[in-house]
N, C-alpha and C positions, 0 to 999 in steps of 0.2 A: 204599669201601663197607663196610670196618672195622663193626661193628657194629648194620649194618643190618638192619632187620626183615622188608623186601619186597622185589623187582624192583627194580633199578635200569634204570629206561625210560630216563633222558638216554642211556645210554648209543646211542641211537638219534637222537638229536636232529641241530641243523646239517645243512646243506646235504646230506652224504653220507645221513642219515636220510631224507630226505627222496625222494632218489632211489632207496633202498633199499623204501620206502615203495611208489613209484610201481612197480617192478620184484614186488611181491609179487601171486603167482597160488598158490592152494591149491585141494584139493579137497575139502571138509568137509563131515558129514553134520548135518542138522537135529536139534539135541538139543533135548529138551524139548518136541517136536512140540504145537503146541496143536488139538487135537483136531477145531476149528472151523474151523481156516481151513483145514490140511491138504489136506482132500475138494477146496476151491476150487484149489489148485496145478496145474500142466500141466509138462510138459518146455517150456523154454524162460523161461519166464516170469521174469522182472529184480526179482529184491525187494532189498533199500537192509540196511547195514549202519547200527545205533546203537548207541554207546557209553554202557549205562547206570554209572553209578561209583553205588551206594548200599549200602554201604561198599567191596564189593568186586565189582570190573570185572564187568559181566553184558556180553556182544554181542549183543544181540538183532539177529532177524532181522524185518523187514518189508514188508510188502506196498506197493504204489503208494498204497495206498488207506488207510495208516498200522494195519494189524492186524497183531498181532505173531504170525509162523507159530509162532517157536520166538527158538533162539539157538543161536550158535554155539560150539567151545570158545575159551576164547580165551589168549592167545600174547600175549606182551612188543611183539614185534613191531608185531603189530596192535592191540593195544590204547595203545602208541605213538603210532600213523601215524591213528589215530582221533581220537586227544586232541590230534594236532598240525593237525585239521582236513582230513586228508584222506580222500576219498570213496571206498566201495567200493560196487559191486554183486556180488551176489552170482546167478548163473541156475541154474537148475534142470536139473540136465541127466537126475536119471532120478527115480519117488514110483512104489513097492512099497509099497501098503498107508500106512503110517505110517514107512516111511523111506523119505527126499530125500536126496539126495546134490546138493552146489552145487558149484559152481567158482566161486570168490569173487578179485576181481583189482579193482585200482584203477580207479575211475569215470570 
């Protein structure tokens, strides 16, 4: 990794990444709240992690109904286990106003 400019993500890759992948649960707050969807949230509600790359990594966070609430921060880790094709949800477990707090864990 001598010389390198970014994250080394393989370092998550093969089989072990993948299970490492599957074992990841955090609790992370909605950043960047978009203002419109926010009001529509509930405790419980299941909104879908995506991986946008335009230049660099955004997680946005989505609705069933494909509106984007916000994004998350995002981690090697997860940014990873997203580009290696695997699924998270992310539920809503509390929304004061304009912060949501998620528990985000493999789909």
């Amino acid at each position: 990794m001598s010389g390198s400019s970014g994250p080394d993500y393989t370092q998550f890759g093969g089989d072990s990444g993948v299970a490492d992948c599957a074992g990841y649960r955090r609790d992370k707050p909605l950043q960047a709240p978009n203002e419109d969807v926010v009001p529509t949230l509930s405790v419980g509600d299941i909104l879908h992690l995506v991986l946008q790359e335009n230049p660099t990594p955004v997680i946005a966070v989505v609705t069933t109904d494909g509106r984007e609430a916000g994004a998350v921060m995002p981690e090697e880790l997860l940014i990873s286990c997203l580009q290696q094709g695997v699924a998270y949800s992310a539920t809503i477990v509390s929304v004061r106003g304009g912060h949501v707090m998620l528990k985000i864990a493999a789909a």
